[in-house]
C-alpha positions in Angstrom: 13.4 -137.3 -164.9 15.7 -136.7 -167.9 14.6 -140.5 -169.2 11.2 -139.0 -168.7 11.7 -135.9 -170.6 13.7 -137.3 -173.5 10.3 -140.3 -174.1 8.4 -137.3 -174.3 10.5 -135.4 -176.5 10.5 -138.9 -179.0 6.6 -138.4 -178.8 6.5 -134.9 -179.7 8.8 -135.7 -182.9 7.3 -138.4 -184.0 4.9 -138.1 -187.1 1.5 -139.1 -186.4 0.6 -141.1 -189.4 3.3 -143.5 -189.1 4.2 -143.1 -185.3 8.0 -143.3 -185.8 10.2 -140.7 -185.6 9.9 -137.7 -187.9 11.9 -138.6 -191.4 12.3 -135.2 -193.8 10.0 -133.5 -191.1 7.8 -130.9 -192.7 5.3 -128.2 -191.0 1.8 -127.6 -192.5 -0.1 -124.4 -192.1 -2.3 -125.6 -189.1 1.0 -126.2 -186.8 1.0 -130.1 -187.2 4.3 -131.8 -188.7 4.4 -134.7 -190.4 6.8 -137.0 -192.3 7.0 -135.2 -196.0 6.2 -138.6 -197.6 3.7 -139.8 -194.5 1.8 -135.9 -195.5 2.1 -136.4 -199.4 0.6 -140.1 -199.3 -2.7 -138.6 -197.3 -3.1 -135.9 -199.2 -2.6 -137.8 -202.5 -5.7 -139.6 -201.6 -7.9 -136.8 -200.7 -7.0 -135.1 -204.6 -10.4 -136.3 -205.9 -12.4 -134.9 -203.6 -9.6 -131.4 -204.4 -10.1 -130.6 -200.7 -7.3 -131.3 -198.0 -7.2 -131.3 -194.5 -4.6 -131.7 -191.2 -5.0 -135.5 -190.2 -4.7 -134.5 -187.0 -7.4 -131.3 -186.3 -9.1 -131.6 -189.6 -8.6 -127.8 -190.3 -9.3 -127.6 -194.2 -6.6 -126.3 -196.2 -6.8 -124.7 -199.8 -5.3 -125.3 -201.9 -3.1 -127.8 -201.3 -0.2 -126.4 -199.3 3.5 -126.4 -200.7 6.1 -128.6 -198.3 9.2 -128.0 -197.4 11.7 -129.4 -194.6 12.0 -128.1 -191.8 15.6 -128.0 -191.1 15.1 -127.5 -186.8 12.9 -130.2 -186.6 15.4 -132.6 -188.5 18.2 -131.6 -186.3 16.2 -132.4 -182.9 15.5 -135.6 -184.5 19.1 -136.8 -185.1 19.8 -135.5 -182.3 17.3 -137.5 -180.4 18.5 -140.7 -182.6 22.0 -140.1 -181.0 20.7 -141.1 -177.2 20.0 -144.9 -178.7 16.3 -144.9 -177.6 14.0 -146.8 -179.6 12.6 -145.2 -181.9 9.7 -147.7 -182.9 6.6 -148.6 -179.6 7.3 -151.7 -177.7 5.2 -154.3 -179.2 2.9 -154.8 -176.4 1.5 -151.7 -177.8 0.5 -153.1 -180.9 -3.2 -154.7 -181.5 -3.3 -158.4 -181.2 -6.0 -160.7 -182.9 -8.2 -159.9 -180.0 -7.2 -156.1 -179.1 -9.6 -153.2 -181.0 -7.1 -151.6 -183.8 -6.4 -148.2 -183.7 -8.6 -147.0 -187.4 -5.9 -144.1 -188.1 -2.8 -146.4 -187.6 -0.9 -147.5 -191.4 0.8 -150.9 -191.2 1.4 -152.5 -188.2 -1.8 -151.2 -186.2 -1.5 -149.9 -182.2 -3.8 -150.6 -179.9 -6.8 -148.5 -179.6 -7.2 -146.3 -176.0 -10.9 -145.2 -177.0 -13.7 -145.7 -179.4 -15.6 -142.1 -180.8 -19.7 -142.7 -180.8 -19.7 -139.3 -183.0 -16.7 -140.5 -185.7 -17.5 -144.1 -185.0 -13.7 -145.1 -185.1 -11.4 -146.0 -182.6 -8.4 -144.2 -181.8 -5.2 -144.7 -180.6 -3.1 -143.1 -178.0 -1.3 -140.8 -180.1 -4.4 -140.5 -182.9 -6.3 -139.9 -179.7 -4.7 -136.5 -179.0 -6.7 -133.9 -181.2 -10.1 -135.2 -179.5 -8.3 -133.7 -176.0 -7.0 -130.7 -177.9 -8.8 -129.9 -180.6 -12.4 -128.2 -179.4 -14.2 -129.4 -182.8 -14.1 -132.6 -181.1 -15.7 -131.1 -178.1 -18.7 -132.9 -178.3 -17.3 -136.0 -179.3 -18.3 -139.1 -177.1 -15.2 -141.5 -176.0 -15.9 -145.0 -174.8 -14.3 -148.1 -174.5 -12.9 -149.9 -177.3 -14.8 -151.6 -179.4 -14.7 -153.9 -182.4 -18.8 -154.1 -183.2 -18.8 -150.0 -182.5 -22.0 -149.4 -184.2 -23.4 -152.9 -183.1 -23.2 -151.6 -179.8 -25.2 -148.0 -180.6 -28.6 -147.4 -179.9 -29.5 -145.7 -183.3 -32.2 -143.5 -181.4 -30.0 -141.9 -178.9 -26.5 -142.6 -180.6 -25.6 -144.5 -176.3 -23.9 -147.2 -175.9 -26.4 -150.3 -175.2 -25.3 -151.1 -171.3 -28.6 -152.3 -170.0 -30.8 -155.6 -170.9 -34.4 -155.4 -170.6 -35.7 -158.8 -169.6 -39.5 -158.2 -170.9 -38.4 -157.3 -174.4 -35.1 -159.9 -174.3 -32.8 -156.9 -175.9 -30.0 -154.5 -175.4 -31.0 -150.9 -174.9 -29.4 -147.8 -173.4 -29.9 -145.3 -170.3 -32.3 -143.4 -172.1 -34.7 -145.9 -173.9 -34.9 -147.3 -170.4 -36.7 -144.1 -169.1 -38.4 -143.8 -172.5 -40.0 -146.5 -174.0 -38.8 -149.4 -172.0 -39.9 -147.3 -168.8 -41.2 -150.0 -166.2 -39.8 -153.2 -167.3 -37.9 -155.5 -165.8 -34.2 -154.3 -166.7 -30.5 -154.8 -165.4 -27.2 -154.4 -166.7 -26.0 -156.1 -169.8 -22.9 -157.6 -167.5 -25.3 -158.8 -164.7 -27.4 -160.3 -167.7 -24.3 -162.3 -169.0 -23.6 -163.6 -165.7 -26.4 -165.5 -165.3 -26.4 -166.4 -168.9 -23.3 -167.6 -169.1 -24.3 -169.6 -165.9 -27.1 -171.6 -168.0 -24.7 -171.6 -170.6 -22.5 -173.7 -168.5 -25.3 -176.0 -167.7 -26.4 -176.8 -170.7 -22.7 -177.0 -172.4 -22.5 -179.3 -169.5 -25.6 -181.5 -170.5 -24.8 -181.4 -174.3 -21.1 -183.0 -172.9 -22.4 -185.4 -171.3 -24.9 -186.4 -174.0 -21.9 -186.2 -176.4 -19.8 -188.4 -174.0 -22.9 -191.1 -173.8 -23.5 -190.7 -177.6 -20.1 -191.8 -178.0 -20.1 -194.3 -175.5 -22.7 -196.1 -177.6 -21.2 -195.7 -180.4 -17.7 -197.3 -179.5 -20.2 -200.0 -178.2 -21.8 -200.3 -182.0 -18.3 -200.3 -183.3 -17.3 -203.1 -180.9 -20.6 -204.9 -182.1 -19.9 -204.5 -185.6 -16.4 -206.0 -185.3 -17.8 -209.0 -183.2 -21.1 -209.3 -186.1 -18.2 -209.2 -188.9 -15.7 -211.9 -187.3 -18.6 -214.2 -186.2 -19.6 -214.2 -189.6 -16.5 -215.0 -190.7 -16.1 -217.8 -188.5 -19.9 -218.9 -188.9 -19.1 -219.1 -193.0 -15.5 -220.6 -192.3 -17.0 -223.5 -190.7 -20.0 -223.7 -192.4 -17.7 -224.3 -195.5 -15.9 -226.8 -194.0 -18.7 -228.2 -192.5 -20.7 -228.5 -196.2 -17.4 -229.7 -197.7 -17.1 -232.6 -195.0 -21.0 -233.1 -196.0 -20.1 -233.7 -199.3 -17.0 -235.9 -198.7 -18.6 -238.0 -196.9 -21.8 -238.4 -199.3 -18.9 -239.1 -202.3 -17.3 -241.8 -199.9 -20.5 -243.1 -199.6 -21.6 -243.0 -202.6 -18.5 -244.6 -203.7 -19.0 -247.5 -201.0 -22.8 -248.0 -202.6 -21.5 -248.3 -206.1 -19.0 -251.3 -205.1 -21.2 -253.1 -203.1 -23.7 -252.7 -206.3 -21.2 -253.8 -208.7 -19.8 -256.5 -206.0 -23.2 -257.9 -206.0 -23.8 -257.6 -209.6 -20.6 -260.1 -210.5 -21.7 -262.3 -207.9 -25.1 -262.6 -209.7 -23.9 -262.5 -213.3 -21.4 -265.5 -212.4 -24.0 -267.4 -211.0 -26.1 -266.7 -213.8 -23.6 -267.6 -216.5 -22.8 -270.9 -215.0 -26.6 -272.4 -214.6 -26.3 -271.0 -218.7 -23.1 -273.4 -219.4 -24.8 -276.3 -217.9 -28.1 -275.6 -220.1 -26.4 -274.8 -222.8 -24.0 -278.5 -222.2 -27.5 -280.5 -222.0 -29.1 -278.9 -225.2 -25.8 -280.2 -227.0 -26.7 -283.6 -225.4 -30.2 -283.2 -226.1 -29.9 -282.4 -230.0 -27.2 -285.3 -230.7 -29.5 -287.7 -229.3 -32.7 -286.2 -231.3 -30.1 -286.5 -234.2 -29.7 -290.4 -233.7 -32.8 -291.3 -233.6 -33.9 -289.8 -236.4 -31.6 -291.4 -238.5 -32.9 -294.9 -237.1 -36.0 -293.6 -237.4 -35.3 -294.0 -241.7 -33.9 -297.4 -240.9 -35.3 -300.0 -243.6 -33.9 -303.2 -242.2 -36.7 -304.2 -239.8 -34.2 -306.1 -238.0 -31.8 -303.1 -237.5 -34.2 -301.3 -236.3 -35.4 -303.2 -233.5 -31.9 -304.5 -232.9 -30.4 -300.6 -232.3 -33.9 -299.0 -231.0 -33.1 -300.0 -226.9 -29.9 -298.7 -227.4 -30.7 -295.5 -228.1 -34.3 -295.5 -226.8 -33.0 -295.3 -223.7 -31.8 -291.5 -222.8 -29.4 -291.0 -220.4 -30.9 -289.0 -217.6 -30.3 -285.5 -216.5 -30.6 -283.4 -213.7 -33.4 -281.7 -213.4 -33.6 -277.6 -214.5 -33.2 -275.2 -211.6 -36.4 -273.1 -211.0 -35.8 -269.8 -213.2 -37.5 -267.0 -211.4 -37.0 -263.4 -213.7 -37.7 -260.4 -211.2 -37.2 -258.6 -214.3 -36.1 -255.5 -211.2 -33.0 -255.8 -209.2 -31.5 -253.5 -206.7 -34.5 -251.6 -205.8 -33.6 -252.3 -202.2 -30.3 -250.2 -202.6 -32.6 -247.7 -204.7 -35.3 -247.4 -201.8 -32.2 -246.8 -199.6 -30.4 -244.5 -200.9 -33.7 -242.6 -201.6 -34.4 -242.5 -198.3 -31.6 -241.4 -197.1 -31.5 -238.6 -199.7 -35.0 -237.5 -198.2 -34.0 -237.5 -195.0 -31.1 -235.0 -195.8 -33.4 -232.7 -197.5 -35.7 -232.5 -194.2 -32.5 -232.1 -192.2 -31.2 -229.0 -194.4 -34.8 -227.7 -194.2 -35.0 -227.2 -191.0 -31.2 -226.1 -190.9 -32.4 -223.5 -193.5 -35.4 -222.4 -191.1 -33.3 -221.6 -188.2 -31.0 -219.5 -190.2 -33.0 -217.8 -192.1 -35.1 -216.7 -188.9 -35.2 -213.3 -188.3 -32.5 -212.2 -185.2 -33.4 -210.4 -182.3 -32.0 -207.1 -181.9 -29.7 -207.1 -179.1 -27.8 -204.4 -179.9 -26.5 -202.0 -177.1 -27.5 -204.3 -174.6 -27.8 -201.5 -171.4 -29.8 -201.9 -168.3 -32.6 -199.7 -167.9 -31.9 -196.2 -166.6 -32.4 -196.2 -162.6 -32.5 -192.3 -162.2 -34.7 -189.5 -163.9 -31.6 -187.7 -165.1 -30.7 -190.9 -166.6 -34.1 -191.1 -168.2 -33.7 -187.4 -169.4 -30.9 -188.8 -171.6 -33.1 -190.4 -173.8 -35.4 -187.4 -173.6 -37.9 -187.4 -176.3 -40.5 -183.9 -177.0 -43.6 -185.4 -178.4 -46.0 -183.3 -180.5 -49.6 -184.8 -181.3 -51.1 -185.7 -184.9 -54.2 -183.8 -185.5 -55.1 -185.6 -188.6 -55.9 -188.8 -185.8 -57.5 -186.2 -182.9 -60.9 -187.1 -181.9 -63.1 -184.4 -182.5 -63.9 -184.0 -179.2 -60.3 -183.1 -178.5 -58.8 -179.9 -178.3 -55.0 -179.8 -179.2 -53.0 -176.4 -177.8 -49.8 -175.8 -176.7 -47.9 -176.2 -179.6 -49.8 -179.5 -180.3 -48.7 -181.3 -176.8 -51.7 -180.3 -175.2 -55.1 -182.6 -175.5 -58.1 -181.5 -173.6 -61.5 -183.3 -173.9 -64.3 -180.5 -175.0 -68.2 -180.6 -175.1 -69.3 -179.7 -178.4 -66.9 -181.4 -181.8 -64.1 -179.1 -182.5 -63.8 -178.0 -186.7 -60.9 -180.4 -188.1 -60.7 -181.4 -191.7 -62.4 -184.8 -192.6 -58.8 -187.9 -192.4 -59.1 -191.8 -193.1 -56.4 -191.5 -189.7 -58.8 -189.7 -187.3 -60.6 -191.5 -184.2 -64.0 -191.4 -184.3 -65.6 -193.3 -181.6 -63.0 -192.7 -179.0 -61.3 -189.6 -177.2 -57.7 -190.2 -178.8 -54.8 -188.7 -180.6 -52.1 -190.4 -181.4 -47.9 -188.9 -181.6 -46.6 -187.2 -185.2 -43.8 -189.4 -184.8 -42.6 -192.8 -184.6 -39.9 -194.3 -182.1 -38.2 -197.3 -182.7 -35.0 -196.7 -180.7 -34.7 -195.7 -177.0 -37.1 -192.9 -175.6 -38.6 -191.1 -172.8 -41.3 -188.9 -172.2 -43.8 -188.0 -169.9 -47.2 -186.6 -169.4 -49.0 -184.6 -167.0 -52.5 -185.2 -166.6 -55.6 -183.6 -165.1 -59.0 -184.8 -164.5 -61.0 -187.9 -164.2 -59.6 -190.6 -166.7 -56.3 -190.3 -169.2 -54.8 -193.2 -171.1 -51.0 -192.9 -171.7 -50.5 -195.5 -174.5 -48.3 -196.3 -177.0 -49.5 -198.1 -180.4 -49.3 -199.4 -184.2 -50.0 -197.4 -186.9 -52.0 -199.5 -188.0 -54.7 -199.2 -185.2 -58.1 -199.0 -185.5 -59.5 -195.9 -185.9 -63.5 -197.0 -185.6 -65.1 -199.5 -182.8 -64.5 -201.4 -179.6 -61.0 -202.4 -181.3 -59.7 -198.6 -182.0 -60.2 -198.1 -177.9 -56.6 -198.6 -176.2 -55.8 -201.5 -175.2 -58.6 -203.3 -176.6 -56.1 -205.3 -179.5 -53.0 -206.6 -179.2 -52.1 -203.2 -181.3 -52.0 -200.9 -178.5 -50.9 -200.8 -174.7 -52.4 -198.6 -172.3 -51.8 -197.7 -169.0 -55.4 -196.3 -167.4 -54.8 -193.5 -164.6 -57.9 -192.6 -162.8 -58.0 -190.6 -159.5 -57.8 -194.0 -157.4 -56.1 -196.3 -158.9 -54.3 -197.6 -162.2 -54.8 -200.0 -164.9 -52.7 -201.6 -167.4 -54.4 -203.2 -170.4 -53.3 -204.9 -173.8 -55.3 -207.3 -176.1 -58.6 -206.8 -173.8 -56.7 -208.1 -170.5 -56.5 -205.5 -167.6 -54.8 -206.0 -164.9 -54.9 -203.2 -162.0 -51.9 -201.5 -160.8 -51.3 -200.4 -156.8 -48.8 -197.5 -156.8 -48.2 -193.9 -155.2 -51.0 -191.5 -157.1 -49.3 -188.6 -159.2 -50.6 -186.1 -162.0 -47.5 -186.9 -164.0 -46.4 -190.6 -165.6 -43.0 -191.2 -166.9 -42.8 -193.4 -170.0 -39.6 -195.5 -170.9 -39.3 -197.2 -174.4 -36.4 -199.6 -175.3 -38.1 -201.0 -179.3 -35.2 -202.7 -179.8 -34.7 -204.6 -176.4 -38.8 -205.0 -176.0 -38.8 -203.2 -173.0 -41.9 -200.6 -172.3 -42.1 -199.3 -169.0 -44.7 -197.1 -166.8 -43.4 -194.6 -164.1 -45.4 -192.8 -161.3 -42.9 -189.5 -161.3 -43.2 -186.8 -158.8 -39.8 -186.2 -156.2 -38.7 -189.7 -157.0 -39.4 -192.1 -159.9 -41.6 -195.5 -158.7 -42.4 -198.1 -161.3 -45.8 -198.9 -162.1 -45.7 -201.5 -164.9 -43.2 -203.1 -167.5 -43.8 -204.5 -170.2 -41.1 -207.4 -172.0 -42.4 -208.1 -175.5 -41.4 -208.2 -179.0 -42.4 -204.7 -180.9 -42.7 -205.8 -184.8 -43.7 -202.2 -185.7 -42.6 -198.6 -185.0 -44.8 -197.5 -181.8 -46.5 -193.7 -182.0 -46.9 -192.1 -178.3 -50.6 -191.7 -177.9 -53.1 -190.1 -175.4 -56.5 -191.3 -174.3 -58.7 -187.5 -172.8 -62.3 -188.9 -171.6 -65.0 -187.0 -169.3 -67.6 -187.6 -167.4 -71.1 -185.8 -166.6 -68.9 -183.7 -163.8 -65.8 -182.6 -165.6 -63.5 -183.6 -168.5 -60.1 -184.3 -168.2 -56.6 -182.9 -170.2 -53.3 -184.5 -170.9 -50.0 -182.6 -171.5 -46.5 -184.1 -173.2 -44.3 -182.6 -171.0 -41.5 -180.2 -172.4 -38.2 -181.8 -170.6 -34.6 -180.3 -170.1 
């Protein structure tokens, strides 16, 4: 009891402005006491507007009262600073970052006990008091602490907004819900955040797991462009060394040709020179003897004459000249070779060049095909329809996703993109990664296609599935068809008003699902997509009924 009594005598004497104990205590007129320099700060403030008042009961006071200590209270105080107590709140009663303030509180701010609709400030413990107290604050309003006070305030009937009304999606208070909000559906704000924060959890928990798969793939793109980036290294380390092999061995070669040229050329220079020494030997021969006879030819003596002419009449015989033959061209054998060969190595390097230079199939991210519809839902895909290509016999709605097939033409602005012949519309967008969608349908015939831009947009060719542009899956009440390029080919699976559609552009992979509690494959498709595909939607009637086709919104 006295440890009681002596915590609320530290209260009593403590100022309320600064919440420590009283220092050079003074009294003001209304009662109230204050620390002299905690008083003379407030009222120092308020001298512009030359009208003062008690911080604690507001009671106006004019002029501005004179201070002096009050000698009592200073005694109690030391007094009370002689048991040891603290003198300064335990810091649990301070405000944290996420604890309301008290407004009133200078420096280190206390925790706020209650929140005033009427002064729109929060209060606390000790600041709190003159509300109890003080019957000016009478008709003051206390609630809960709170940081967005006036957030929270229904500006009509100044009540704190406790109650959600579902029909209007906003927070309103006990009154507008018996005024203007009178019959719909409401409950309490904290019954509302429950369930909120329920599908809050569920989706937080679907944009994880698309965050976790997101980064899965990329990890697996990171993986693939390490693995691109050292076999290219590898691929231009040994093409180098390849190419410089290539070239060694053309040099050796080359080298080989010229000495068997040069080999051969001596041989047949040598030869040549020595038939030229034996020639040039019997011309010698030849003129010496054409010499000697003309000199007997200017014999005189007829006696001489016929007495030397047998002598040298008779010319000593030589061997017959070898048979000259002058090609005039030699070596075009080697020539024609090595030509060849050259040629030969230019076809080679073509077609090296031609298999390199071919364009590469994507294969990136290579993932089997999802097996379940959540699965599917990853690569979830909201399509919205082009009206600019829309039939005019077509009716879009719903935001665009809707296409229903209409008796009389529908008013749309003349486009070079628009079909004209047939009931179709094809997507806004274009997909050239992995997607799914799907599409509930209603009526006789719908076409669930996907297709070039490029389509055409007039004749037999601009109907799905009638060019190798588009491919269509046909659902009729009975049965299903798949056509591309003008081939059909008719499809047996279980009948539903919805059709799943699964596109991988990059792996070639287009797929058809009949979807109601479990996903059945109709049709795939395992081609080679040179062009960004739109989604696209084929609404046709007959003399009973017409038919309508949704893009389904998917979560």
């Amino acid at each position: 009891m006295a440890q009681q009594q002596t915590v609320m005598d530290r209260k009593k004497l403590c100022c309320s402005i600064c919440l420590d104990l009283l220092k050079d205590p003074v009294t003001i007129p209304c009662g109230h006491s204050y620390c002299m320099s905690c008083i003379k700060s407030h009222w120092d403030e308020e001298d512009q507007k030359e009208i003062y008042s008690c911080p604690q009961c507001r009671q106006l006071l004019i002029p501005r009262p004179a201070l002096v200590k009050n000698t009592m209270l200073a005694d109690l105080v030391e007094e009370l600073k002689k048991t040891g107590l603290q003198t300064a709140p335990a810091d649990h009663c301070y405000a944290g970052p996420e604890d309301v303030g008290c407004d009133f509180c200078t420096g280190r701010k206390l925790k706020a006990l209650k929140s005033c609709l009427q002064c729109l400030v929060s209060y606390c413990e000790q600041h709190l008091q003159p509300h109890y107290e003080s019957p000016a604050f009478g008709k003051h309003k206390l609630v809960d602490p709170s940081k967005k006070l006036q957030e929270n305030i229904c500006i009509r009937h100044n009540e704190v907004m406790k109650i959600f009304c579902r029909t209007d999606q906003q927070c309103i208070c006990i009154h507008c819900s018996l005024d203007e909000h009178k019959g719909h559906d409401t409950v309490l704000a904290s019954t509302e955040r429950t369930e909120k924060q329920g599908e809050l959890g569920a989706s937080r928990q679907k944009i994880q797991q698309r965050i976790q798969n997101r980064e899965k793939e990329v990890k697996l793109l990171r993986q693939e462009e390490e693995a691109i980036d050292h076999s290219a290294d590898e691929a231009v380390e040994d093409s180098e060394k390849i190419f410089t092999d290539l070239v060694c061995l053309i040099e050796t070669r080359s080298a080989d040709v010229k000495q068997q040229i040069r080999g051969r050329q001596k041989t047949k220079v040598s030869r040549v020179k020595e038939l030229q020494d034996k020639l040039q030997q019997e011309i010698t021969e030849l003129r010496r003897n054409d010499a000697e006879l003309e000199q007997l030819s200017h014999r005189k003596d007829h006696t001489e004459f016929l007495q030397k002419y047998p002598t040298l009449s008779c010319l000593r015989k030589t061997t017959d000249s070898p048979s000259i033959n002058c090609p005039m061209q030699y070596f075009e054998d080697v020539k024609a070779a090595v030509s060849e060969v050259r040629d030969k190595l230019q076809d080679i390097l073509s077609d090296v060049w031609t298999k390199i230079s071919e364009p590469e199939v994507d294969v990136l991210l290579p993932q089997a095909e999802p097996k379940t519809r959540a699965e599917f839902l990853q690569y979830s895909h909201q399509t919205r329809l082009d009206p600019n290509t829309a039939n005019t016999r077509l009716l879009l709605s719903e935001g665009d996703t809707k296409a229903t097939v209409m008796t009389g033409k529908q008013v749309y602005p003349s486009h070079p993109d628009r079909f004209t012949d047939m009931f179709q519309v094809l997507s806004r967008e274009s997909l050239s990664a992995r997607h799914y969608w799907e599409v509930e349908r209603s009526g006789y015939e719908v076409s669930v296609a996907v297709a070039y831009r490029d389509i055409s947009r007039t004749g037999y060719k601009s109907g799905f599935g009638n060019d190798d542009k588009c491919w269509a899956l046909e659902c009729f009440n009975n049965r299903y068809e798949f056509r591309h390029n003008s081939v059909t080919t008719i499809i047996s699976g279980p009948r539903s008003s919805r059709v799943g559609v699964y596109l991988d552009h990059r792996g070639g992979v287009l797929s058809f699902y009949s979807v109601s509690e479990t996903m059945t494959l109709l049709h795939r498709v395992q081609t080679t997509f040179t062009q960004p595909l739109y989604p696209a939607l084929g609404v046709f009637a007959t003399y009973r009924n017409g038919s309508a086709a949704t893009f389904s919104k998917l979560e």
